[in-house]
Structures are given as C-alpha cells and as structure tokens.
C-alpha positions in Angstrom: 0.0 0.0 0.0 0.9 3.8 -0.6 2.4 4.9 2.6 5.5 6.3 4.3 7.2 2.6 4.5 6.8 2.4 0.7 8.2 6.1 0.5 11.3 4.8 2.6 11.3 1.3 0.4 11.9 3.1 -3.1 14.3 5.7 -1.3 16.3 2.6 -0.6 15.6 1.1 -4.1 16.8 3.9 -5.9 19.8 4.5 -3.3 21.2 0.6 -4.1 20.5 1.4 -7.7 22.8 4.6 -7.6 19.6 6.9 -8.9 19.2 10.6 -7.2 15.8 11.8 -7.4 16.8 14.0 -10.1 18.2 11.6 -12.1 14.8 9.5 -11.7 13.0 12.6 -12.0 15.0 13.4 -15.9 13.9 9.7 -16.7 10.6 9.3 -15.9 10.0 12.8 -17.9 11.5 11.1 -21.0 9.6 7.8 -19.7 6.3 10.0 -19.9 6.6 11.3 -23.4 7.3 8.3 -24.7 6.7 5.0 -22.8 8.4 2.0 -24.7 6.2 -1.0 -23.9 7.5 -4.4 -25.5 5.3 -4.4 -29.2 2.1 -6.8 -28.9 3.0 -9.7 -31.2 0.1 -9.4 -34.0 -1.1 -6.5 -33.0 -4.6 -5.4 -34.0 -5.5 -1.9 -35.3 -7.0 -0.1 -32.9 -8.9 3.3 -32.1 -8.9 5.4 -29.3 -10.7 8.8 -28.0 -11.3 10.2 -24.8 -15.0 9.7 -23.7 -17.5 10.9 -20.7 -19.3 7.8 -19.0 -22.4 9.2 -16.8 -22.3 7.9 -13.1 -24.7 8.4 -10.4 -22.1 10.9 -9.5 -21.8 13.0 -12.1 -19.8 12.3 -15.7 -17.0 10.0 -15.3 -13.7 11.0 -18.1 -12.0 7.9 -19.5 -10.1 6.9 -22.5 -12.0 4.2 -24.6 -9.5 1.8 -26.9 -10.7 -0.9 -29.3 -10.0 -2.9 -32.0 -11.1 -1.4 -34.9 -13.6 -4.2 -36.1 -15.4 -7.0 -34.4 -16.8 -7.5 -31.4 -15.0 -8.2 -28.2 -14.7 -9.0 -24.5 -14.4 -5.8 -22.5 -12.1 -4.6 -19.4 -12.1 -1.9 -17.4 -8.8 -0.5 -15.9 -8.5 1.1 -12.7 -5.5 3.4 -12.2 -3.3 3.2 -9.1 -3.1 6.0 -6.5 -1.6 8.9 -9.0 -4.7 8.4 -11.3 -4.9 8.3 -14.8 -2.2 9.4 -17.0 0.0 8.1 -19.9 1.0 5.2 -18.9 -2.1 3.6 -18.0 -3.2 4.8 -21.2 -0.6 3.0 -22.6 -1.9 -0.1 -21.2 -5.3 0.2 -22.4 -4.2 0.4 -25.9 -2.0 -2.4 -25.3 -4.5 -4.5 -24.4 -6.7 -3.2 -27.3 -3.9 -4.5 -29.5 -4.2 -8.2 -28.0 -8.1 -8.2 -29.0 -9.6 -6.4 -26.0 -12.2 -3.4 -25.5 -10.9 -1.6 -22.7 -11.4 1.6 -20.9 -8.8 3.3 -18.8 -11.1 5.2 -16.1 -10.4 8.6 -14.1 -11.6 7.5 -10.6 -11.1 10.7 -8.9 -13.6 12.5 -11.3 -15.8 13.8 -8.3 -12.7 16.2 -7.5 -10.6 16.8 -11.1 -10.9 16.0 -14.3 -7.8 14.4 -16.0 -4.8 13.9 -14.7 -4.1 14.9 -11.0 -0.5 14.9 -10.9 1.3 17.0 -13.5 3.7 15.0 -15.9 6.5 13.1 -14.8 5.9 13.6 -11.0 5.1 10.7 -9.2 3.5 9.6 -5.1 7.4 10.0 -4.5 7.6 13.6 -5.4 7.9 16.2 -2.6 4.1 17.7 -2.3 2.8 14.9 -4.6 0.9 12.0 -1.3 -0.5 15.6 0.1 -1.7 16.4 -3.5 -3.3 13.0 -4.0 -4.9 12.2 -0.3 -8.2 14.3 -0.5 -8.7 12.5 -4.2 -8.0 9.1 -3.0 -10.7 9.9 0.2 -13.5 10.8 -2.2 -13.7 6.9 -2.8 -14.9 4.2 -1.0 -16.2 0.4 -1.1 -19.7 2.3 -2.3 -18.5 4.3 -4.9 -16.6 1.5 -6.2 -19.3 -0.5 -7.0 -21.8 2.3 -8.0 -18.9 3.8 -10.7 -18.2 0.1 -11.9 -22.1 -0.6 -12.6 -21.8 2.6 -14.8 -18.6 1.4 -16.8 -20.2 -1.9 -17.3 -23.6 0.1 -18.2 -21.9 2.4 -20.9 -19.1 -0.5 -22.1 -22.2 -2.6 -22.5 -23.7 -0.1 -25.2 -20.3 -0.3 -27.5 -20.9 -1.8 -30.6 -16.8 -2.3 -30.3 -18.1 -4.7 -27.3 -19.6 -8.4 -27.4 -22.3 -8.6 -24.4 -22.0 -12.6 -25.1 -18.7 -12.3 -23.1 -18.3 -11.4 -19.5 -16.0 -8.2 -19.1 -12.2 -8.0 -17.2 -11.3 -6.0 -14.9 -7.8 -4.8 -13.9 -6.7 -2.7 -10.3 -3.6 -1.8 -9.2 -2.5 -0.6 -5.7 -5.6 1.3 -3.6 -8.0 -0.2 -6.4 -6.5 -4.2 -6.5 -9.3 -4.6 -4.0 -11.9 -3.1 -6.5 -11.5 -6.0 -8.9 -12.6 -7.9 -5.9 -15.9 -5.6 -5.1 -17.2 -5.7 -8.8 -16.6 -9.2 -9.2 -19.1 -9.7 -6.3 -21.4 -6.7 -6.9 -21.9 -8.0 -10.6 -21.1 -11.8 -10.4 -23.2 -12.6 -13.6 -21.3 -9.7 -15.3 -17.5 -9.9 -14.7 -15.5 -12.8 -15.3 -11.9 -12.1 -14.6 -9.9 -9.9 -12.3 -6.4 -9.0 -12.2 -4.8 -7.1 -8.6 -1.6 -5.6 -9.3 0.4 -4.7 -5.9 -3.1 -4.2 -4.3 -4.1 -2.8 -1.0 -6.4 -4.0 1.3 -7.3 -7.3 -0.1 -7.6 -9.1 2.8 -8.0 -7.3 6.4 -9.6 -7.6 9.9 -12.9 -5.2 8.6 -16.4 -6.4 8.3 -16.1 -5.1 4.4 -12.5 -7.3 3.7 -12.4 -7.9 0.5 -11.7 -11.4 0.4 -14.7 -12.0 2.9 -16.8 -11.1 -0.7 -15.2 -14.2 -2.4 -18.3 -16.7 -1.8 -20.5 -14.0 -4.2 -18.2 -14.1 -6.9 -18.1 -16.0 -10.5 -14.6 -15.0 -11.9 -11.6 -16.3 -12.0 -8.8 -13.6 -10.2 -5.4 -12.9 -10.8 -3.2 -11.5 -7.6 0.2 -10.4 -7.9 1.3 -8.9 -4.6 4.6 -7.4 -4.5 7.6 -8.9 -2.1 7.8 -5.9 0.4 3.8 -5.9 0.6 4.1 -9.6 1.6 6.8 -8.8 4.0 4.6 -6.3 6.1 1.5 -8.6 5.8 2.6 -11.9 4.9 -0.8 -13.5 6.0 -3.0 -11.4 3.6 -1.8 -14.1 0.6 -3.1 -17.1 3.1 -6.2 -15.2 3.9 -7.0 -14.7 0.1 -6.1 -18.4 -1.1 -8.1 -19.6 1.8 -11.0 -17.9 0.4 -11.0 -18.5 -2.8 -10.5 -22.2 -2.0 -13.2 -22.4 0.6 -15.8 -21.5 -2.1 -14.3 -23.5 -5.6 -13.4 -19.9 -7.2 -10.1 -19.8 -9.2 -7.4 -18.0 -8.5 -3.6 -17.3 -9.2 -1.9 -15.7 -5.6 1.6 -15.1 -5.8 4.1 -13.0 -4.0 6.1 -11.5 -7.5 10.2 -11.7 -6.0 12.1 -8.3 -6.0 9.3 -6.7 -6.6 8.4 -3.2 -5.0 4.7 -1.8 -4.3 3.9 -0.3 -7.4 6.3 -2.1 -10.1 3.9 -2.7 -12.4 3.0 0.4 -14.4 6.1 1.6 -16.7 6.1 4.9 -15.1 6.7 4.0 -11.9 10.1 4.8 -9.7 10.1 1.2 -8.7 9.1 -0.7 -12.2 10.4 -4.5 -12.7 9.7 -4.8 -16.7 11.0 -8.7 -16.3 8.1 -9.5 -13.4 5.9 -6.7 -14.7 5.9 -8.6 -18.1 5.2 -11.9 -16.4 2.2 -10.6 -14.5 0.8 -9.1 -17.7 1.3 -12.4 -19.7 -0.5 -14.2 -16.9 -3.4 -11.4 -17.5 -3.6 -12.4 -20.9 -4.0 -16.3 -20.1 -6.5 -15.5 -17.5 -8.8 -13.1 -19.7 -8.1 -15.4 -22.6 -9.5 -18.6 -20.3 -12.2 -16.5 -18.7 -13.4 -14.1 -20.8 -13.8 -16.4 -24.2 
C-alpha cells in the first residue's frame, strides 16, 4: 500500500540502484513522453478517443481503446493511486492490441478531471501524497461498485463490445481490492480480475475484500509485490483460503524483487522482467475467462 514505508522502500531502491531523485525525476519525464512498452506480437488496429461515461455521481472521463472491427470482451482499468495518466493509457491500448475493449477510467472524477498529478511527477515527489490524499478519500467500497455498474452500463452499449462475453477488470494498488468488489457486486457480469500490488485485499474489517469471495463467478489474478508480503505476509493465506473455501479460481503469488507499485512503466520502482510476467499471466487468464 501507498504509505511512508513504501516512501522509505523506493528511497532505498533507488539509493542501491545509484539513482538521485533528479536523475529519476530526468527519466521518468523522457519515460512520460514516450513510454516504450514491448510491441504486442500481431497487434490489432485499434482506435482510441477520450470519452464521458455518466455515473450516479456525475460524468465519469476515460479513455475508450478498441480494436477497430469486431466484437470483443471488455475490461475496465483502474489506475493506481496517481490516477490516470500516460501510462495507463498506454496499457489500455495495449490491451486493445491483444483483442480487447478496454477503458482506462479517471476515478477521482468527483474532484478533477484528468490527470491529478502534473507529468513526470510521481507519489514519491515532494508535495505529490499531500496532493493525492483528499482525491484518494473521495472513494470508497460504495463508490466503487456504483462507478463500476456505470462502466459496465456504458461498455455494455459499445458496438466495439460483445455482451456474449463477460467483461475483465484490472486494479492496481488502492483499487486491487476493486476487482474484488465488482466481481461480487456484478457476479453474472464480470468474469476475470487482475490485482496488481493491491491494498487491502484481505483485512480484519467487516467489508474485507476477500470476505466477498463466496458472491463471486470470476476467476482472479493476484500479484502482490515482495515488500507488501513482507509487512502482511498472512494477507496471501487469507486470500487463497477464500477463494478455495468457495471452488473460485485464483492465481496468488508474492512476484520476487518486486516493490509496491512495479507494475505500471512509469513507476520509480518498475520490474519490466516480473511486470511482463504478471501481464502475460493477465492475458492467459482473460483469454480462459473471458472467451
């Protein structure tokens, strides 16, 4: 999770790497104009635009990426803490290219529209956590669910989408643990789920996550990062306790040398040889859920 430990663990990253903050700071710049994600073998042609989904809230922004014929299973993608910027866009489109209809949501569209963090800062940057907090507390277990009934609702009225197919959805750090809440909300709906370093998945609360396992009809990718498991190691045994308790399939695993938050190309802390391995095991899960 997005703490003051995590702050401390990618200090120390960077420090055993020999990278000052403004030599990170140079290179994630660069990194933000330009992110070099490994091609898509067979890539499909895809289009893109920015798009306004209507909540119960109010209008949602998000950036909407298909192939550019057929019909296809959708996902929905959850930013991390900093929100949604390039590199989740990036993403999207990359899973566009492998045959997907995905959109890349803004969840902190109750309090700004677009990106909250300007370009190539990051939840490391001086200024940045206080910058982020009063977005990141405008959500809750509600909203999540309320927000993901509208994506589904407006993804569901695509002609880019096939309805015969359930949809995917992908979090990654505060909003792992909404993969987990949709999946139950709308168990006829979603099929798959992927957590990326995600927070909270399994706690002492009445609302746990993993306590919502029993509702569910998807099968779940979890890819929890080493120092995450190493300040709640029993979160992983809670999780595959619950999923096997109620026959629900799922992947756990604890990713090694992996740091909260190595999976979006952006990040100070990004493992492209583990980060590549969790997003091939995406692909084999939507490709065995969602078909």
């Amino acid at each position: 999770m997005c703490d003051e430990q995590t702050a401390k663990d990618v200090e120390e990253y960077l420090r055993r790497n020999a990278l000052t903050r403004r030599e990170f700071g140079k290179r994630g710049a660069g990194v933000a104009l330009a992110l070099m994600l490994p091609p898509v073998a067979n890539a499909l042609d895809v289009v893109e635009q920015d798009v306004m989904v209507k909540t119960p809230d109010g209008m949602a922004d998000c950036y909407f990426v298909h192939p550019a014929s057929g019909r296809h299973a959708a996902v929905i993608v959850w930013p991390d803490i900093v929100g949604i910027r390039q590199a989740f866009r990036d993403m999207g489109r990359r899973l566009a290219e492998s045959g997907y209809s995905v959109l890349v949501v803004n969840p902190y569209y109750r309090t700004v529209k677009g990106a909250a963090v300007p370009e190539g800062k990051g939840f490391r940057d001086p200024g940045i956590r206080d910058l982020l907090m009063p977005h990141a507390r405008s959500l809750s277990p509600e909203t999540c669910v309320t927000d993901g009934r509208a994506f589904v609702e407006y993804l569901d009225q695509q002609e880019s989408v096939d309805t015969n197919r359930k949809i995917g959805t992908t979090g990654y750090c505060m909003t792992g643990s909404y993969t987990l809440r949709l999946a139950a909300a709308m168990p006829d709906r979603i099929g798959a789920g992927g957590s990326f370093h995600g927070g909270g998945l399994a706690t002492d609360k009445e609302d746990s996550p993993h306590l919502l396992v029993s509702k569910m009809k998807a099968g779940f990718l979890i890819a929890i990062a080493a120092n995450d498991d190493e300040r709640d190691p029993n979160a992983k045994v809670l999780l595959r306790e619950a999923f096997d308790a109620n026959d629900v399939s799922a992947e756990i695993e604890v990713y090694e040398d992996t740091l909260h938050g190595w999976c979006p190309p952006d990040s100070a802390v990004y493992n492209e040889a583990q980060a590549e391995r969790a997003w091939s095991r995406l692909l084999d899960l939507f490709e065995r859920e969602l078909s």
